[in-house]
ZAMARPA-219609 format. One line per field, with one value per atom (N, C-alpha, C): residue number from 1; atom name; z, x, y. Coordinates in pm, whole numbers, plus 50000, padded with zeros to 5 digits. Atoms other than C-alpha are relative to their C-alpha. Last residue first. Example, Ala and Ser with C-alpha at 12.3 -4.5 7.8 and 13.67 -1.06 7.14 Angstrom:
BEGIN
i: 2  2  2  1  1  1
at: N  CA  C  N  CA  C
up: 49994  50714  50073  50000  50780  50000
east: 49918  51367  49923  50089  51230  50090
north: 49881  49894  50109  49881  49550  50120
***
This chain:
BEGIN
i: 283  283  283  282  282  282  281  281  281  280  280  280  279  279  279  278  278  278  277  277  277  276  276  276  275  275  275  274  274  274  273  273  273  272  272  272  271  271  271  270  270  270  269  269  269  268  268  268  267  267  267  266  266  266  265  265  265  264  264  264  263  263  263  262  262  262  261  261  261  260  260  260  259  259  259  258  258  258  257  257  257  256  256  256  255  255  255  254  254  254  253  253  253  252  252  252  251  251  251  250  250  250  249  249  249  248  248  248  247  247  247  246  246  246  245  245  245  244  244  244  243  243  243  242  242  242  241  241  241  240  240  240  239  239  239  238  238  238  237  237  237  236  236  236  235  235  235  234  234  234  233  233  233  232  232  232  231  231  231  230  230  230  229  229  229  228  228  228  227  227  227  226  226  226  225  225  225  224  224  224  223  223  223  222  222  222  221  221  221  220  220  220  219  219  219  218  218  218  217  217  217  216  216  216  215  215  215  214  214  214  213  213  213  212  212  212  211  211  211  210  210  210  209  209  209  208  208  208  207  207  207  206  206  206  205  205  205  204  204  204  203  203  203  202  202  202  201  201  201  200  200  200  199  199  199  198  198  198  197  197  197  196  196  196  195  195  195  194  194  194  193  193  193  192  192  192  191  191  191  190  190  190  189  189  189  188  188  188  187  187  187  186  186  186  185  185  185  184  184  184  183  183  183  182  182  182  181  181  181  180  180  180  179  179  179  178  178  178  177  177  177  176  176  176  175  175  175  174  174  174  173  173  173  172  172  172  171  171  171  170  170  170  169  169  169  168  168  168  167  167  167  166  166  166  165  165  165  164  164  164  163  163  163  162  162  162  161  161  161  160  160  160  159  159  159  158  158  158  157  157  157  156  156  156  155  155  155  154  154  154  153  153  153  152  152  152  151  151  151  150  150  150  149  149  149  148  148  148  147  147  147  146  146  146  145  145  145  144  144  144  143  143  143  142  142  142  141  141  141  140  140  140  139  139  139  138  138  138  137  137  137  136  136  136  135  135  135  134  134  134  133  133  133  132  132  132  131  131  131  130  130  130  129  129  129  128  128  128  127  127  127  126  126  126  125  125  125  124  124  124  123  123  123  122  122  122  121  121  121  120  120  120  119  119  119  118  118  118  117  117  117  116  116  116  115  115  115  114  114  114  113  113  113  112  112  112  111  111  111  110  110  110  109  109  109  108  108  108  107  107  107  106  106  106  105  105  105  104  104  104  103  103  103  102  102  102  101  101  101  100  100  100  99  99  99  98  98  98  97  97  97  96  96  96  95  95  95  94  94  94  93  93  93  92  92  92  91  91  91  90  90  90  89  89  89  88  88  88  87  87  87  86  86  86  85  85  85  84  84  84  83  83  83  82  82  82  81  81  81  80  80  80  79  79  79  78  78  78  77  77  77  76  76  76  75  75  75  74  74  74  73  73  73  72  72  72  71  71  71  70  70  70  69  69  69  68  68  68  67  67  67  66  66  66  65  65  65  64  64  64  63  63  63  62  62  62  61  61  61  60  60  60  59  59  59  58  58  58  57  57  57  56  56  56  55  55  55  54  54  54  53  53  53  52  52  52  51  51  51  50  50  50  49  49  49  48  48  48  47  47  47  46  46  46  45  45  45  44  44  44  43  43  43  42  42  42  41  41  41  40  40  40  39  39  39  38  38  38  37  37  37  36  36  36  35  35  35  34  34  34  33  33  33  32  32  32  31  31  31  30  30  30  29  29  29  28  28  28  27  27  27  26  26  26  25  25  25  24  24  24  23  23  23  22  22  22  21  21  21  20  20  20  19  19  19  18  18  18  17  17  17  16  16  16  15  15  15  14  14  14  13  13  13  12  12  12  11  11  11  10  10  10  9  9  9  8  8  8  7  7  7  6  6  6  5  5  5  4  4  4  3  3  3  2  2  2  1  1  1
at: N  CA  C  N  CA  C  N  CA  C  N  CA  C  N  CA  C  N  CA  C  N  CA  C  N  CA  C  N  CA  C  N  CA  C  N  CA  C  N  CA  C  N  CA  C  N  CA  C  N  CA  C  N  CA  C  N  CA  C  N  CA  C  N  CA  C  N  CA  C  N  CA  C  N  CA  C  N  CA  C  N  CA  C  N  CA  C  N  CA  C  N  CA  C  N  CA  C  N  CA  C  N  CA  C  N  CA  C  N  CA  C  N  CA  C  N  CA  C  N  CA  C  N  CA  C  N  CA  C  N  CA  C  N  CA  C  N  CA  C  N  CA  C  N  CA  C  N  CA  C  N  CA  C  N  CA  C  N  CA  C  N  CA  C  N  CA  C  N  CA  C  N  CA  C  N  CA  C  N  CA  C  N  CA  C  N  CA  C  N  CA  C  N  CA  C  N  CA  C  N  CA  C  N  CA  C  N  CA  C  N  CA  C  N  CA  C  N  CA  C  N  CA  C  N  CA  C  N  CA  C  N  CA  C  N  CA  C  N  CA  C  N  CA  C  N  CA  C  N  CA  C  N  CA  C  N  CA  C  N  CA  C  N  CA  C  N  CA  C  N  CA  C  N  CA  C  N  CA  C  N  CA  C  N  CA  C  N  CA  C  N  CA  C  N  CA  C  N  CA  C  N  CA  C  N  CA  C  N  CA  C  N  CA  C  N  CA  C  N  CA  C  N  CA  C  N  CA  C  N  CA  C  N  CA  C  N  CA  C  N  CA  C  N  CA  C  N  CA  C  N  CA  C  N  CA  C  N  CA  C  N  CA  C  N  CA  C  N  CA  C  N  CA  C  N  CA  C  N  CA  C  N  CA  C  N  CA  C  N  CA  C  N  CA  C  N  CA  C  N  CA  C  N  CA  C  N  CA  C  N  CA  C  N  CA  C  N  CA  C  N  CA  C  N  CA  C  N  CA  C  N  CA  C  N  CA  C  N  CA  C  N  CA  C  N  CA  C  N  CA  C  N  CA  C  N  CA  C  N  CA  C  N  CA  C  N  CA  C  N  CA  C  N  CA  C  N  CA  C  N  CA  C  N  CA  C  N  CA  C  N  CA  C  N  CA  C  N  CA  C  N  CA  C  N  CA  C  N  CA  C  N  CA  C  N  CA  C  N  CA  C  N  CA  C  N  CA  C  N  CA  C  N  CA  C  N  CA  C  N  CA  C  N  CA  C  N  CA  C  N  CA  C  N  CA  C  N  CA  C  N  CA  C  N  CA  C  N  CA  C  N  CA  C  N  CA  C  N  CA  C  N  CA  C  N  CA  C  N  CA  C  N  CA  C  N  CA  C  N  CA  C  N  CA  C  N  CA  C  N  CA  C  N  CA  C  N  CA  C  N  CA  C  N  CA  C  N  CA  C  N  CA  C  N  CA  C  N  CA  C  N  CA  C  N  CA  C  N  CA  C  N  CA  C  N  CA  C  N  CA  C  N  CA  C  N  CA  C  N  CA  C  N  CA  C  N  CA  C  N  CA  C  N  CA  C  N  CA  C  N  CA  C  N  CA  C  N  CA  C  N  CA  C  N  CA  C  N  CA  C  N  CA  C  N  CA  C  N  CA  C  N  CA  C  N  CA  C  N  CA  C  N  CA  C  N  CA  C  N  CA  C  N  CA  C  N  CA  C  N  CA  C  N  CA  C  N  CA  C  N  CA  C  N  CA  C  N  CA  C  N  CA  C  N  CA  C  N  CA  C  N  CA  C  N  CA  C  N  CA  C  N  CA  C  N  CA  C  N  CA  C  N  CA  C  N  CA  C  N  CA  C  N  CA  C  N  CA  C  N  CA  C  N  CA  C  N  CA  C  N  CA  C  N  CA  C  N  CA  C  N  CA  C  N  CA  C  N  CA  C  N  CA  C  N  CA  C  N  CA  C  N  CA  C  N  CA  C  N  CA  C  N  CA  C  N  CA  C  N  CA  C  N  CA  C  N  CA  C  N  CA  C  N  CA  C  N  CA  C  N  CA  C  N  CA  C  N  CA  C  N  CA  C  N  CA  C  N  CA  C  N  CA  C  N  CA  C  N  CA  C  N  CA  C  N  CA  C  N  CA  C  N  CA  C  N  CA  C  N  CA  C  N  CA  C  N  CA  C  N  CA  C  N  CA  C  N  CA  C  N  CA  C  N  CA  C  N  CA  C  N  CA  C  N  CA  C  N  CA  C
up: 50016  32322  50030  50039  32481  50003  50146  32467  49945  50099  32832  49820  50159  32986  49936  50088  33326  49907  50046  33560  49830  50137  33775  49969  50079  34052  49893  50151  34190  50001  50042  34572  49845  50123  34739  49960  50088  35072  49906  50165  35325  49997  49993  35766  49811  50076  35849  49955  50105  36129  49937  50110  36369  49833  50015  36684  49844  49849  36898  49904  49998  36576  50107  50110  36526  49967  49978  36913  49850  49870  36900  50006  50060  36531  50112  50098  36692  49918  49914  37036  49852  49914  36845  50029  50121  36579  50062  50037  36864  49879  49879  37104  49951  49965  36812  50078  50094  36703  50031  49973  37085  49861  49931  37062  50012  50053  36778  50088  50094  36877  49951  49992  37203  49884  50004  37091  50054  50052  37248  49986  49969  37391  49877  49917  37187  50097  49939  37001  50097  49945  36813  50040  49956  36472  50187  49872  36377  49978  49953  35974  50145  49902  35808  50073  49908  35436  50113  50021  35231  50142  49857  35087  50045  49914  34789  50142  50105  34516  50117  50113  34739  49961  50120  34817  49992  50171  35078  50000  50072  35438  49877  50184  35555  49990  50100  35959  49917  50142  36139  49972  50145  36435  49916  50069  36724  49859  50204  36942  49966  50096  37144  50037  50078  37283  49904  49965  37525  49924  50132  37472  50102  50072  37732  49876  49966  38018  49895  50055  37862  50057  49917  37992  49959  49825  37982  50011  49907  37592  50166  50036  37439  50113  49903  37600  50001  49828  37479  50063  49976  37118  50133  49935  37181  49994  49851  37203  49987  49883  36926  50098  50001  36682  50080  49883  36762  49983  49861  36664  50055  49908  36357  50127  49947  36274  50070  49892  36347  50003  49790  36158  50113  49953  35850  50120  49993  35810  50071  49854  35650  50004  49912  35286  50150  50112  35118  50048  50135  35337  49989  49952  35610  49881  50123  35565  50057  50034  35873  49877  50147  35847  50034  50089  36191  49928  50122  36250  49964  50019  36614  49902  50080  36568  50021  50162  36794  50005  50061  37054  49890  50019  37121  50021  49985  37045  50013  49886  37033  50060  49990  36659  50165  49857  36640  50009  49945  36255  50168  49886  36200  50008  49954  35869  50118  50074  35783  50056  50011  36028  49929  50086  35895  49963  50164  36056  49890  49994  36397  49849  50002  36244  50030  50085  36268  50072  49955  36483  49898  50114  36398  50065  49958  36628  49903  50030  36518  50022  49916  36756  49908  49992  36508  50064  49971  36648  50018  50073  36572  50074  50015  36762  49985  49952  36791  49957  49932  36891  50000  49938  36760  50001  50076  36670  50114  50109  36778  49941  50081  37058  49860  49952  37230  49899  50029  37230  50013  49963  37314  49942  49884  37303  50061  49961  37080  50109  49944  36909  50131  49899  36609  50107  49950  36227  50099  49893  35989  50126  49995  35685  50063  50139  35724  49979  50018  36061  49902  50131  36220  49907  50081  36572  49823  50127  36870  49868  50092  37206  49855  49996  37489  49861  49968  37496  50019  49901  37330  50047  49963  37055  50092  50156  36864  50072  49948  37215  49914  50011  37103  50045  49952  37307  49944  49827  37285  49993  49985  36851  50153  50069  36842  49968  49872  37048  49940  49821  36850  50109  50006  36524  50111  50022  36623  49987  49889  36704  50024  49893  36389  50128  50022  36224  50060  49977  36366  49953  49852  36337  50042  49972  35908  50166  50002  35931  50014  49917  36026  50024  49952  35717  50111  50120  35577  50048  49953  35944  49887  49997  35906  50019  50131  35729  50027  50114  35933  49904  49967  36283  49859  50100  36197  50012  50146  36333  49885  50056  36636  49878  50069  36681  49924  50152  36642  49951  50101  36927  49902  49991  37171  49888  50077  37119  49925  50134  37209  49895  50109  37501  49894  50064  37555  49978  49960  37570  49990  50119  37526  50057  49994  37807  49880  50102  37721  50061  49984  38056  49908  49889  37946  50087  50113  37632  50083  50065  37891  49976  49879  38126  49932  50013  37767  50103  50111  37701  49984  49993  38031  49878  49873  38018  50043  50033  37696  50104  50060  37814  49927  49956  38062  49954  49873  37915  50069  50108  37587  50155  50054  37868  49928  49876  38097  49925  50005  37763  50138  50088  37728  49973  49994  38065  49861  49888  38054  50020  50041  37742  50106  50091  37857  49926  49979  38156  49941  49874  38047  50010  50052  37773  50041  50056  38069  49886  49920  38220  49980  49994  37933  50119  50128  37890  49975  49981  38264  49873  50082  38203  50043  50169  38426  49960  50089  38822  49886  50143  39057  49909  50039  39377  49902  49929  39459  49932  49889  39401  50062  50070  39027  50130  50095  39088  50043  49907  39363  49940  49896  39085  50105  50081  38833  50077  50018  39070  49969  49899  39166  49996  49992  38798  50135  50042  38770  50003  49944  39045  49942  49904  38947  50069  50064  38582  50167  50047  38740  49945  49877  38971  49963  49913  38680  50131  50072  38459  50077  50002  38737  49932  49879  38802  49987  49983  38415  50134  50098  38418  50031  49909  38761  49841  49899  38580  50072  50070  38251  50105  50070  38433  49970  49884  38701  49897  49935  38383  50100  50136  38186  50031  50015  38520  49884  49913  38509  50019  50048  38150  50141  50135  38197  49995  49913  38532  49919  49896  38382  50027  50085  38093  50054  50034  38283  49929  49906  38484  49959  49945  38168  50110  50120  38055  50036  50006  38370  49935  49861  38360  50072  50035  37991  50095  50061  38125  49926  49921  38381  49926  49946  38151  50075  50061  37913  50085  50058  38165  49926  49866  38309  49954  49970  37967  50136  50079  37897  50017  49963  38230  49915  49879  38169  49996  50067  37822  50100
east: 49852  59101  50116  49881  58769  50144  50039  58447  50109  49986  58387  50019  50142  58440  50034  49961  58695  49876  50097  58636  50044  49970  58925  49857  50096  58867  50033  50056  59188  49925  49978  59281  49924  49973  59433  49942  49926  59319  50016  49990  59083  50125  49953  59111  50021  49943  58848  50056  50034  58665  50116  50002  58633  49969  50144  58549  50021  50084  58880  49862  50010  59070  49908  50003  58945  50024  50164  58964  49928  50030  59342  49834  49995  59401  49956  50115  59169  50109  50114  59360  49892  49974  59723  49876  50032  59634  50041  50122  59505  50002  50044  59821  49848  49892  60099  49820  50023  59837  50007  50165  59852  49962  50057  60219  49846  49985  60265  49944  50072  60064  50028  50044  60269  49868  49928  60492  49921  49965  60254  50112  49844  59994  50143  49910  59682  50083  49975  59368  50108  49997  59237  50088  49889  59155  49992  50006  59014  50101  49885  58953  49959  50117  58738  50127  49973  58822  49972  50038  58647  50057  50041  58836  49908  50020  58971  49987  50003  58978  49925  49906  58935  49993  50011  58667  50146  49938  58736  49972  49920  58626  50057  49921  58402  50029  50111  58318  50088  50075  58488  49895  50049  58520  49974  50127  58681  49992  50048  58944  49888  50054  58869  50058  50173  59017  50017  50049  59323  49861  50123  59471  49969  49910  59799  49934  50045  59619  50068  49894  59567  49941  49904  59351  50121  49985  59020  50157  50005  59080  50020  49862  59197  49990  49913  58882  50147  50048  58627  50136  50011  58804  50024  49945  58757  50084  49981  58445  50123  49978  58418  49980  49857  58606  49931  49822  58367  50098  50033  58066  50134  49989  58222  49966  49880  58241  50061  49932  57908  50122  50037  57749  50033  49958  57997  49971  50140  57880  50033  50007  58187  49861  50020  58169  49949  50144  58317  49907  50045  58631  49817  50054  58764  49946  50062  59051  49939  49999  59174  49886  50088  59312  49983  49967  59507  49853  50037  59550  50022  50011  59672  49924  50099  59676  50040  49938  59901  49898  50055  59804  50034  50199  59960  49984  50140  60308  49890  50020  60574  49893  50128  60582  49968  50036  60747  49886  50111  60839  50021  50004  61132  49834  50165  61159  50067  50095  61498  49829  50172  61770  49906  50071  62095  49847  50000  62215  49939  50125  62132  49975  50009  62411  49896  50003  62336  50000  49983  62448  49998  50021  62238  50079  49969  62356  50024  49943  62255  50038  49917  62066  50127  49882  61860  50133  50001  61592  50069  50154  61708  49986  50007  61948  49826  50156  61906  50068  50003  62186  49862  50106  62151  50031  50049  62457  49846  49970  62569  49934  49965  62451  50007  49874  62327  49989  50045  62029  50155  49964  62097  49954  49908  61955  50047  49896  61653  50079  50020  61496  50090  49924  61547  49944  50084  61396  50093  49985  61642  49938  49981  61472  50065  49915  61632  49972  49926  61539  50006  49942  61216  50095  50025  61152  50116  49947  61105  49941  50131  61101  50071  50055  61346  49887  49943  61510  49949  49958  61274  50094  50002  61126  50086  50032  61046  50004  50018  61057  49954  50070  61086  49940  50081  61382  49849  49958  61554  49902  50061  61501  50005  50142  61546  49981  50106  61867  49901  50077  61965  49968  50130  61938  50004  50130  62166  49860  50043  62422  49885  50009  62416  49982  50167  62395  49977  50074  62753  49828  50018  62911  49902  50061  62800  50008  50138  62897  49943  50071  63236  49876  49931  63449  49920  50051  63296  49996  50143  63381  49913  50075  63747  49858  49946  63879  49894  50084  63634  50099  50147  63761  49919  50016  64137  49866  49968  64174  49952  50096  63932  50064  50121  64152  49927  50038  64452  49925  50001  64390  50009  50173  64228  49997  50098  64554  49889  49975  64768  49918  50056  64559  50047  50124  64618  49944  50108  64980  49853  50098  65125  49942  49923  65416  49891  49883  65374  50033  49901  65166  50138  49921  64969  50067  49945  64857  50065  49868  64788  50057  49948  64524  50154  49904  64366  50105  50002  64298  50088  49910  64173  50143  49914  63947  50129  49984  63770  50113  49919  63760  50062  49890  63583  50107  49892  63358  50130  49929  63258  50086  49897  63205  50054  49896  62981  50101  49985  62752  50139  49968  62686  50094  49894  62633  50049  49893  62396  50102  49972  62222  50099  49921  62181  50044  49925  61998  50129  49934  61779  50125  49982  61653  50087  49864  61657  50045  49863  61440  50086  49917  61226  50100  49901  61164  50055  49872  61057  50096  50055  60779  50154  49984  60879  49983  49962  60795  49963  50042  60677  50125  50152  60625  49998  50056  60977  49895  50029  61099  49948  50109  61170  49926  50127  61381  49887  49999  61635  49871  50072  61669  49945  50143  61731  49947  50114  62000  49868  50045  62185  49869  50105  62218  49929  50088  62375  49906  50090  62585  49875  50036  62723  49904  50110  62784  49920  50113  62990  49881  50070  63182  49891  50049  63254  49925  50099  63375  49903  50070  63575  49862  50082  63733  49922  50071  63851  49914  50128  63958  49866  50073  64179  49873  49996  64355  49881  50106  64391  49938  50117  64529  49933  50113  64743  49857  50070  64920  49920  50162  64954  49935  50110  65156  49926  50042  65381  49872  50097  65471  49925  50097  65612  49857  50072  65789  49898  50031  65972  49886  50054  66061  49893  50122  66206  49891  50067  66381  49870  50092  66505  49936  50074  66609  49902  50075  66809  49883  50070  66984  49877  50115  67077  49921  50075  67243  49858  50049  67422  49863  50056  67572  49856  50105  67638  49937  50062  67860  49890  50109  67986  49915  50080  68124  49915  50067  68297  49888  50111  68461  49866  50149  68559  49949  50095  68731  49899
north: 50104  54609  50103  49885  54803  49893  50026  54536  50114  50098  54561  50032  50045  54862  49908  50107  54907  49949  50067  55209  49951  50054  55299  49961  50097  55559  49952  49994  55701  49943  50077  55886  49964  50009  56120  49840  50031  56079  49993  50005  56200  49988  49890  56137  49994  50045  55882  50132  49902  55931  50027  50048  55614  50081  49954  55794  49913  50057  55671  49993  50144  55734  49944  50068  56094  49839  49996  56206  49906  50077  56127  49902  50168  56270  49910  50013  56597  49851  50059  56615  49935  50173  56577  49959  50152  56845  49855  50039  57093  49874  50070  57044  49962  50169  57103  49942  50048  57431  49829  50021  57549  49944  50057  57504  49959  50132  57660  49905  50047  57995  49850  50159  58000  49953  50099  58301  49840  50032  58524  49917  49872  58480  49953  50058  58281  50139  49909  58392  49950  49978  58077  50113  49897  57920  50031  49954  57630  50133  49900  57595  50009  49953  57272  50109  49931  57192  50086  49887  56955  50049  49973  56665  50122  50116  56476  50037  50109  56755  49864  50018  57045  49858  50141  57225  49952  50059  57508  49865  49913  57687  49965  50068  57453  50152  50074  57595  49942  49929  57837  49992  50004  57654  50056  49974  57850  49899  50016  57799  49992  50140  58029  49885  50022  58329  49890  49822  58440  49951  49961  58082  50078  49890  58059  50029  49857  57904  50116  49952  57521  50146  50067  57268  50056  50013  57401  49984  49908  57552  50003  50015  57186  50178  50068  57056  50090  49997  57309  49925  49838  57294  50046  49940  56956  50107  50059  56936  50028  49889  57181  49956  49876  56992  50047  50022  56682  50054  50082  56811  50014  49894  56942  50034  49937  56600  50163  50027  56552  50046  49910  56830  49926  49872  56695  50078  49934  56338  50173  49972  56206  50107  50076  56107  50025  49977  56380  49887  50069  56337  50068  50136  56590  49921  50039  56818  49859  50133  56997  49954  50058  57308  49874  50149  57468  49961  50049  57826  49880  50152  57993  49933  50074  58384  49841  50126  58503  49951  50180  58791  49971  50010  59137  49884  49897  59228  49978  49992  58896  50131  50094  58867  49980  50089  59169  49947  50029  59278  49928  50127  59488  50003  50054  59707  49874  49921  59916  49978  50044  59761  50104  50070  59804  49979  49924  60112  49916  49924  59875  50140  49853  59667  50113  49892  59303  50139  49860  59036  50083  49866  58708  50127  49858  58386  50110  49884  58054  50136  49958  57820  50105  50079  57677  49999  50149  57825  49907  50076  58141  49891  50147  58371  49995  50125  58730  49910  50206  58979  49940  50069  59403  49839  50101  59630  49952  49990  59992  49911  49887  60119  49957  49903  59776  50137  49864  59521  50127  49821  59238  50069  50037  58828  50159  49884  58913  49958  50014  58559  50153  50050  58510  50056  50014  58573  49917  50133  58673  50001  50205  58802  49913  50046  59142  49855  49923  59145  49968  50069  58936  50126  49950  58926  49953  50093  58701  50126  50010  58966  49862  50057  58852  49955  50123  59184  49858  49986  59459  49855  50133  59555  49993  50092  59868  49842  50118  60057  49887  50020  60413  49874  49871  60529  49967  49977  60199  50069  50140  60176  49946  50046  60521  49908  49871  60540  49977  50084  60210  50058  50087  60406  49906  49944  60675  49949  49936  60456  50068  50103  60249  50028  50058  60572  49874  49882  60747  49926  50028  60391  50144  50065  60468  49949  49931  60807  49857  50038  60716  49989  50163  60671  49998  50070  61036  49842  49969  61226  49902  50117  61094  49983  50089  61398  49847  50000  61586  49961  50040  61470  50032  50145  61477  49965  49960  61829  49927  49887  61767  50022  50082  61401  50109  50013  61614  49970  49896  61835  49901  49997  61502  50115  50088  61343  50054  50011  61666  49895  49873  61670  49962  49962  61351  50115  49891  61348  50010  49940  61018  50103  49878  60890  50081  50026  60524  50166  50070  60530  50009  49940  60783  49990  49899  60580  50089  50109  60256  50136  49992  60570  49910  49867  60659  49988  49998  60257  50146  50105  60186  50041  49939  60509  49917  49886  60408  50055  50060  60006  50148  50064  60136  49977  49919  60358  49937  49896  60108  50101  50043  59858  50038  50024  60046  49967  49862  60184  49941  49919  59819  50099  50128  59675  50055  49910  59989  49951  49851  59865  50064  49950  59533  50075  50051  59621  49924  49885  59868  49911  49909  59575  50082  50064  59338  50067  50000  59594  49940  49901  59615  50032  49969  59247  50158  50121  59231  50016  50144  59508  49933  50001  59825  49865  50108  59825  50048  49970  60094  49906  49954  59975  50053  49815  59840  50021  50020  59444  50153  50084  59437  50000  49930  59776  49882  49884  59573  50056  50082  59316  50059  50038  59572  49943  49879  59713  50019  49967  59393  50108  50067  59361  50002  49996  59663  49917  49861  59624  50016  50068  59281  50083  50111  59415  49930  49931  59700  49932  49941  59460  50148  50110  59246  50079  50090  59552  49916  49889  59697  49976  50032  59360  50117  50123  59372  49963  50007  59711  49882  49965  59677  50021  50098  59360  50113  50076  59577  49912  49960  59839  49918  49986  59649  50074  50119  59482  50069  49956  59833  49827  49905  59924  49995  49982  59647  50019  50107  59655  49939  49990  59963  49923  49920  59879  50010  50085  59600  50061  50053  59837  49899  49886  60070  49934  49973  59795  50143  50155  59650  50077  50054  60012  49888  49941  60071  49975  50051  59767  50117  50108  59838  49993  49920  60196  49876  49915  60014  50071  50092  59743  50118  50083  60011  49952  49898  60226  49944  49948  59901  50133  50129  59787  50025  50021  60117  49886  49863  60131  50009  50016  59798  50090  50089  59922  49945
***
């Protein structure tokens, strides 16, 4: 009956130590993954930085583009090779893996088509350069701000600090409001009353002013002129040629200088308002 009992014992003590070992070796994996990762992200960035500094340079937003894309493509590999190296730990053949996947590859070819187009469409949204890291665009009616860019999905945050990840299979129409110049558009309504060739006077002073002291208008602002009637005012339109993304700003900076300039000058900003007229001899 000892004999029996040492025979087990022996054969458990094995076991635990096989088991020990096991779990060992899928600790140094994930441990040499993880610094692999870090010291591939440290490289790459090293790299871009390295680029931004040599005689032929790429736009800033496309190297961070480049640069989350490859941080990308690093982490699908890694975590690919981590993953077959565990499975050959348990003792898993990969060949045999890699035969059933090809068997099992057109059962599951239906279930994958959509990661198969999500991929596809962020090579042609990369390769063509629809927009880029940094840019502010608009997806499916959510309008943010591009954080990644990858194979499969896309990262914007809004304003409100929300975080959008959609499916590059999703995207149909993107607008980039970051391409070119921004229109800058502010209305001001002046009364019926007011002597119009002054006040427009004093939109294109400071027009002039709001232009000296700002480097991110490309053209103008410009007076229109009257652009609309309306009930209790007549409408005067600035516009201007900005960079982009600072169209608000340059709006923010023209309806401060013109209420500013407007109280200093004593020009009365219209208001809704009623005439009563009162007839004798009505009960």
């Amino acid at each position: 009956m000892n004999q029996i009992l040492d025979f087990y014992g022996k054969i458990i003590s094995l076991y635990d130590i096989k088991i020990f070992k096991v779990c060992f070796d899928i600790l140094k994996v994930i441990i040499i993954a993880f610094i692999s990762k870090k010291i591939g992200y440290f490289l790459i960035d090293r790299f871009y930085i390295m680029q931004e500094r040599s005689k032929i340079q790429f736009p800033e937003k496309k190297m961070k583009t480049l640069s989350s894309l490859t941080k990308n493509v690093l982490r699908y590999v890694i975590y690919f090779i981590a993953g077959a190296t565990i499975l050959k730990i348990f003792g898993t053949d990969m060949s045999s893996i890699i035969a059933v996947a090809g068997i099992g590859s057109l059962a599951i070819g239906f279930g994958a088509q959509s990661l198969v187009r999500d991929i596809l469409t962020g090579f042609f949204i990369i390769f063509e350069d629809q927009f880029s890291v940094g840019d502010y665009i608009t997806i499916n009616n959510f309008s943010g701000t591009v954080e990644e860019i990858g194979l499969r999905i896309t990262k914007t945050r809004d304003f409100s600090g929300e975080l959008h990840i959609i499916p590059n299979g999703e995207i149909k129409i993107v607008t980039n409001h970051t391409r070119g110049g921004m229109r800058a558009l502010v209305n001001i309504g002046i009364s019926y009353e007011a002597d119009v060739d002054s006040v427009i006077k004093i939109l294109n002073e400071i027009c002039d002013d709001v232009k000296k002291s700002r480097d991110d208008i490309l053209e103008g602002p410009t007076v229109l002129g009257i652009t609309d009637f309306k009930d209790s005012s007549i409408g005067v339109t600035i516009v201007a040629n900005t960079k982009p993304m600072q169209q608000w700003a340059v709006e923010r900076e023209l309806r401060y200088r013109i209420k500013q300039v407007f109280d200093e000058k004593n020009v009365e900003f219209p208001y809704p308002h009623l005439d009563v007229t009162i007839k004798d001899g009505i009960k």
